[in-house]
N, C-alpha and C positions, 0 to 999 in steps of 0.2 A: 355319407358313409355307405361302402358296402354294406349288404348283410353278413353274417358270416360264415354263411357256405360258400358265398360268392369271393369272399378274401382266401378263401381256403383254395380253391381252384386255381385260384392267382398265381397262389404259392406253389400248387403242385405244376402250374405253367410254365414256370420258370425254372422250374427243378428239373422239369424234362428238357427244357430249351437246353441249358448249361449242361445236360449230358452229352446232350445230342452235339450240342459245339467244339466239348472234349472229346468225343468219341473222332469227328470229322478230322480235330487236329492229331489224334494218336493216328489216324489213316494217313494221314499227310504225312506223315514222317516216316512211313514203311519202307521208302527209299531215302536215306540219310545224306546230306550233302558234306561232300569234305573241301578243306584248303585245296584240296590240288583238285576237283571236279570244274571240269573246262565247260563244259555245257556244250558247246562242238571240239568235238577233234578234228585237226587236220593231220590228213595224209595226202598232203601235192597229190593231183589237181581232185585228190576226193576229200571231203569231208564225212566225220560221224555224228550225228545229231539224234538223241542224247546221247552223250555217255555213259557209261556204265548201266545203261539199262533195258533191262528186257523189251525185244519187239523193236529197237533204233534201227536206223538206218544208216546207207551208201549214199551218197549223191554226190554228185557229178555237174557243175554249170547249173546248181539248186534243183537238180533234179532227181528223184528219187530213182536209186536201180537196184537196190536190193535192202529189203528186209526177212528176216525168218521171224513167226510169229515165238515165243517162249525161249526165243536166245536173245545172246548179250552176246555183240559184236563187238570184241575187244584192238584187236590190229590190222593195220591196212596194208601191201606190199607191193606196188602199185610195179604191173609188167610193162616190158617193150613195146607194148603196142595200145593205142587210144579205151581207152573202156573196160582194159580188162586187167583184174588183178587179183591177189591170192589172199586170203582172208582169216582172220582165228576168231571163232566162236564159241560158245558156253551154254548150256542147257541150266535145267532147274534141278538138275544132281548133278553140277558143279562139272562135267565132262566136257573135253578140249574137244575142240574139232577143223581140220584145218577144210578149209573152201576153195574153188574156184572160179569165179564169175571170166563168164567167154562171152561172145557174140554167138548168134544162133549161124552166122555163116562158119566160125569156127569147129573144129571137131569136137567132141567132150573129151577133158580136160580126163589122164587117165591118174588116178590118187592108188599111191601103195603104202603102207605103212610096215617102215623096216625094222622097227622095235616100238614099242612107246613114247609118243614125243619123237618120232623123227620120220618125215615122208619124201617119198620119190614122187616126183609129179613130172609125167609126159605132156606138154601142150604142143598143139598144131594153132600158131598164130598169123594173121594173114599168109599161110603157104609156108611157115617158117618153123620147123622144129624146136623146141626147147626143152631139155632134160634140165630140169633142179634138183636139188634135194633141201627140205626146209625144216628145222628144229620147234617146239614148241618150247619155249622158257617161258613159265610163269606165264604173263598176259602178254608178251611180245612171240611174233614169228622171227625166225633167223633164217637167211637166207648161207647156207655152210660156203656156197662158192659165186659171190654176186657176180666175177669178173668173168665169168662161163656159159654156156647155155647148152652144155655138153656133158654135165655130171651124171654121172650113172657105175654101173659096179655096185652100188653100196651092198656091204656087208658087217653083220653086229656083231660083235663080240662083248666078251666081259666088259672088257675097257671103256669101248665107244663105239661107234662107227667107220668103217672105213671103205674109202669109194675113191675112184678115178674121172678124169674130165680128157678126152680127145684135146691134144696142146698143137698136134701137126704132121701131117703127111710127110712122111721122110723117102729117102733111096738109098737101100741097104747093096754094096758093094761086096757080094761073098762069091769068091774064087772069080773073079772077072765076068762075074757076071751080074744088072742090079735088077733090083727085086722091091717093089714098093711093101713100108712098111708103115706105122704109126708111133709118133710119138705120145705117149701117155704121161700124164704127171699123179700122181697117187699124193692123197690128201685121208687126214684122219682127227676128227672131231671127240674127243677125249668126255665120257658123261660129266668128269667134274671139274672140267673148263667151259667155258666161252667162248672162246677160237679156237677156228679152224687151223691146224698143223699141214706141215706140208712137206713133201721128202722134193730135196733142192734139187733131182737130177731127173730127166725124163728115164722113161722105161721103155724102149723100141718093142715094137711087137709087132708080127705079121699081121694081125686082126685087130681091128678097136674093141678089143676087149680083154681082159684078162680075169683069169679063173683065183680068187684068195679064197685064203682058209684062215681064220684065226686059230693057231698050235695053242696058246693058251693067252694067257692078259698081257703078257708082254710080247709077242712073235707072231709072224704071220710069212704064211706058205701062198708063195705066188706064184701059177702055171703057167708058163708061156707058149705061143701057139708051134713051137717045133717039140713041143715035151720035156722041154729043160724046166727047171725047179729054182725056186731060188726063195729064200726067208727073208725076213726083214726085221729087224727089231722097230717098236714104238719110240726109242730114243733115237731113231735116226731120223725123227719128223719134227721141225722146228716151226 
């Protein structure tokens, strides 16, 4: 038989152990696993490892090329060209952040933010231009016009956003004489939809660009480059 300070000690041994055992497992659960937690995400040809959790990473052919210490790297958008792609990330007060991972032989990637939740991004990819413009929903990025690498114009209004994509080099025929112009198509992404709308008809213009105004939630005032005027309604975008 013990004595009985020495059973007493026993007891309080074991009464530390068992905190200390529940304490490690209430740690363990600070990050809670759910039905749908993948443990890797794929994004062709990248993966995220973990998910949903602060400090995860990019990798590439199981190799690491980006992590940010104190973010969650939620979606991947993988671009035209080998290594490089556009990214949504999340701090520890809950704030979106859209990324760009380039190659050090590429230019820096230039990010604008044209309202809340919705950015312009300029890249120079091997020697190659690319205008986007990219939405944040919830934990997914959107790309508003995947089929382009020429979107640019954007302008916000009440409604949504509205922006244009270079569709084609045209030859304008005015009194016998021609004159090179551009074909524009004008597209318009609505805050309380999902897709992107689209007006069915090009806009010829002398300059790849056109100057809008949103008139109010429904209208929108469009400059062309000889100083003609012309409105549009948001019903006319399908």
């Amino acid at each position: 038989m013990f004595p009985a300070w020495n059973a007493t000690a026993m007891v309080l041994l074991i009464l530390l152990g068992m905190t200390l055992w529940a304490g490690g497992l209430q740690a363990a659960e600070q990050f809670p696993s759910s039905p749908d937690h993948r443990g890797i995400a794929s994004f062709a040809p990248y993966s995220l490892f973990p998910e949903n959790r602060p400090g995860n990473g990019v990798y590439l052919n199981d190799n690491l090329v980006l992590t940010e210490p104190e973010v969650t790297l939620l979606d991947i958008l993988p671009l035209p060209a080998t290594g490089r792609f556009v990214y949504l990330g999340r701090d520890a007060q809950a704030q979106s952040s859209l990324g760009v991972y380039t190659t050090t032989a590429d230019r820096k990637a230039r990010i604008k933010e044209i309202t809340p939740g919705y950015f312009h991004v300029v890249m120079v990819l091997n020697g190659v231009v690319y205008k986007k413009i990219y939405r944040i929903l919830e934990d997914k990025l959107q790309d508003l016009l995947p089929v382009s690498k020429t979107a640019d114009g954007a302008v916000a209004g009440e409604a949504g956003v509205l922006f244009f994509h270079v569709a084609s080099a045209v030859r304008e025929d005015e009194n016998g004489a021609e004159k090179s112009a551009f074909g524009l198509r004008l597209h318009l992404a609505l805050y309380d939809e999902e897709r992107t709308r689209h007006l069915d008809y090009l806009i010829v213009n002398g300059l790849p660009k056109l100057d809008m105004v949103w008139l109010d939630d429904t209208r929108i005032e469009m400059g062309l480059s000889d100083g003609r005027k012309q409105v549009l309604s948001v019903s006319q975008f399908q």
